[in-house]
C-alpha positions in Angstrom: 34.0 -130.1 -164.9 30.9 -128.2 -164.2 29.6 -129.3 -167.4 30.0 -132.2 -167.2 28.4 -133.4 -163.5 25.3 -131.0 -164.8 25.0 -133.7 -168.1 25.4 -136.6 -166.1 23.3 -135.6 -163.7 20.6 -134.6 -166.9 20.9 -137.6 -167.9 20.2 -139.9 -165.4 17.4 -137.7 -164.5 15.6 -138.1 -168.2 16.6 -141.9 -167.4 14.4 -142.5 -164.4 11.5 -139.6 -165.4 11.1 -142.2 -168.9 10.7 -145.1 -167.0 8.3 -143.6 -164.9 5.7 -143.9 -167.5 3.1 -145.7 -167.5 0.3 -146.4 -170.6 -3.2 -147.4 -169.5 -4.7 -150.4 -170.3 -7.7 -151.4 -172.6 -10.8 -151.3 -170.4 -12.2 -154.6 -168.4 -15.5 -155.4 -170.1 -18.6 -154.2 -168.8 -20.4 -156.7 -166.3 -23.7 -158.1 -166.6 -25.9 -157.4 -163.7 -26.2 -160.5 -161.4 -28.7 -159.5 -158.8 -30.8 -156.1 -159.8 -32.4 -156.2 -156.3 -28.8 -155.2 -155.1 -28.3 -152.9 -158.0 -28.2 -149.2 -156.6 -28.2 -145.5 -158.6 -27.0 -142.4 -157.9 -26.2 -139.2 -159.7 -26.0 -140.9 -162.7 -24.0 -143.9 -161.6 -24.5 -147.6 -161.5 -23.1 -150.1 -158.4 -24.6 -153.4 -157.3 -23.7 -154.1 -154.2 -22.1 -158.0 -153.6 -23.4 -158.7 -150.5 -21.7 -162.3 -150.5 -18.3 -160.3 -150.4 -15.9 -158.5 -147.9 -12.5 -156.9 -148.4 -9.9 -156.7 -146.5 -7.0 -154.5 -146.9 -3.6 -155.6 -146.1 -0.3 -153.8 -144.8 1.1 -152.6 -148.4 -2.6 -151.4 -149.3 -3.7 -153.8 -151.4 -7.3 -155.3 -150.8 -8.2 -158.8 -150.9 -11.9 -160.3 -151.9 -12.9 -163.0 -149.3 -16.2 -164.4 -149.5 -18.6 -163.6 -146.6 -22.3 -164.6 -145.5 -24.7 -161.4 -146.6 -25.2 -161.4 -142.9 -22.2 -160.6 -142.0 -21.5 -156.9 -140.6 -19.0 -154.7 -142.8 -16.3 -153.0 -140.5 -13.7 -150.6 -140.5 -11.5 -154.2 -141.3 -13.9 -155.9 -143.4 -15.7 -153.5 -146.1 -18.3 -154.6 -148.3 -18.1 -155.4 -152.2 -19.5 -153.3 -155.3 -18.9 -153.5 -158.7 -19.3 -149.9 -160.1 -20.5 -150.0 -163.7 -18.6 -146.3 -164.6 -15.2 -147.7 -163.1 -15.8 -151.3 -164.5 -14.3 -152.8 -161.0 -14.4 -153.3 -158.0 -15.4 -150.9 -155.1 -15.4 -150.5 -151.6 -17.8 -149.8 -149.2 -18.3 -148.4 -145.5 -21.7 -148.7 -144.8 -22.1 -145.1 -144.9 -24.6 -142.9 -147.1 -24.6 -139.3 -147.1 -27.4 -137.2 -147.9 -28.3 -133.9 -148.9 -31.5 -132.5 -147.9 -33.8 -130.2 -149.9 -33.4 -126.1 -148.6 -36.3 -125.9 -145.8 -36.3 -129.3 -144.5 -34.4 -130.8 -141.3 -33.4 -133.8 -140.2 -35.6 -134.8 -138.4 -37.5 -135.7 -142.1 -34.3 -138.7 -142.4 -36.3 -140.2 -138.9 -38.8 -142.6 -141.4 -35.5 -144.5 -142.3 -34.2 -145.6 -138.9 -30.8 -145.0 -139.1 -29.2 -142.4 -137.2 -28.1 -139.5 -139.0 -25.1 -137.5 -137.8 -24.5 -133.9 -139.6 -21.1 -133.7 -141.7 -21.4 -130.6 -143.7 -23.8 -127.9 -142.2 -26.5 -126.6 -142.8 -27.7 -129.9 -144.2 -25.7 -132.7 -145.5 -26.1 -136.1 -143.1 -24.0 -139.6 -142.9 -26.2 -142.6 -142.0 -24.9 -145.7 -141.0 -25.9 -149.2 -141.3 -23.8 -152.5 -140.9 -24.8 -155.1 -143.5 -24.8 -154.6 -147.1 -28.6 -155.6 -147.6 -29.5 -152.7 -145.0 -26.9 -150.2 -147.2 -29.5 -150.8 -150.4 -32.6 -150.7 -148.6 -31.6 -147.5 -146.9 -30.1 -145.6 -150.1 -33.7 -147.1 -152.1 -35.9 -145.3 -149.3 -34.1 -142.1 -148.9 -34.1 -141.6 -152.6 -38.3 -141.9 -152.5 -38.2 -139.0 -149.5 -39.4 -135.4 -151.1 -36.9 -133.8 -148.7 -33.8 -135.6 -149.9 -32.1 -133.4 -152.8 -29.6 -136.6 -153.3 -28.3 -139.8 -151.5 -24.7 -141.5 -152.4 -23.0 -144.1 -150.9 -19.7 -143.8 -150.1 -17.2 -145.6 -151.6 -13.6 -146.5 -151.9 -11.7 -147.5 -154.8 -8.6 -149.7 -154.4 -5.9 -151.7 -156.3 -7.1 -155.5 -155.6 -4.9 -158.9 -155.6 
C-alpha cells in the first residue's frame, strides 16, 4: 500500500514540475533610436527615456503604457517610460539617479546639479531626485561631466507590460 501512495504521489509530482516549464522566446528586435537627445548611457548600457509615456501598474502587477504630456511629473503611481537597448523592452523609471562619488570628494561637489542629494550607502553613494523625465536626462548628462562622480545610473524597474 505504501508503494503504491509513494508512486502516485511521484507521479503527479513529475506531472505538475513538467508543466512548469517554460522555453524562452526569440528576442524582440532591436529598436531604432527615436530621439538621441533623450538617449542616456551608463555602465555600458543604453536607455532612451520616452518622455511622452507613463506607466501605471495595476492590482495583479502588470503595467500599462498610457500616453502622457513630457510635462507631466512621474510618481510613485505614474512612472516614466524607457526602452532599454540590453533588455530590448520596456523599462520603468522613478525619477531617481544614484551616484557614486570618487574616494576624497563629498557631496557637497553634487550641489552644481540642483537636485538634492540624500546619502543611501555610506561613505558615499547619493540618490537624487527629479520629477519629469526631461529633468532625469539632463541630470544623469551633467553628473556624468562632474570629475568627482566615479558613476551615475538611473534606477529602473523592469515589468511584465499589457
Amino acid at each position: 500500500m505504501k508503494k503504491l501512495l509513494l508512486s502516485f504521489s511521484c507521479l503527479l509530482l513529475h506531472a505538475t514540475c513538467m508543466g512548469q516549464i517554460i522555453l524562452p522566446s526569440a528576442p524582440a528586435p532591436l529598436r531604432a533610436v527615436v530621439n538621441p537627445d533623450m538617449l542616456v548611457q551608463f555602465n555600458g548600457q543604453r536607455i532612451e527615456i520616452l518622455a511622452t509615456q507613463r506607466a501605471v501598474r495595476n492590482s495583479a502587477g502588470v503595467y500599462s503604457i498610457l500616453g502622457a504630456d513630457a510635462s507631466e511629473v512621474i510618481t510613485r503611481d505614474k512612472l516614466g517610460v524607457a526602452y532599454s537597448y540590453a533588455l530590448r523592452g520596456p523599462v520603468f523609471m522613478t525619477g531617481e539617479v544614484s551616484v557614486k562619488l570618487r574616494q576624497g570628494f563629498q557631496a557637497s561637489s553634487l550641489n552644481e546639479v540642483g537636485a538634492s542629494a540624500r546619502l543611501l550607502v555610506p561613505p558615499d553613494v547619493y540618490i537624487l531626485k527629479v520629477n519629469t523625465p526631461n529633468a532625469l536626462v539632463s541630470l544623469v548628462k551633467q553628473l556624468q561631466l562632474i570629475p568627482a562622480v566615479e558613476w551615475v545610473e538611473p534606477y529602473t524597474i523592469q515589468g511584465n507590460t499589457n
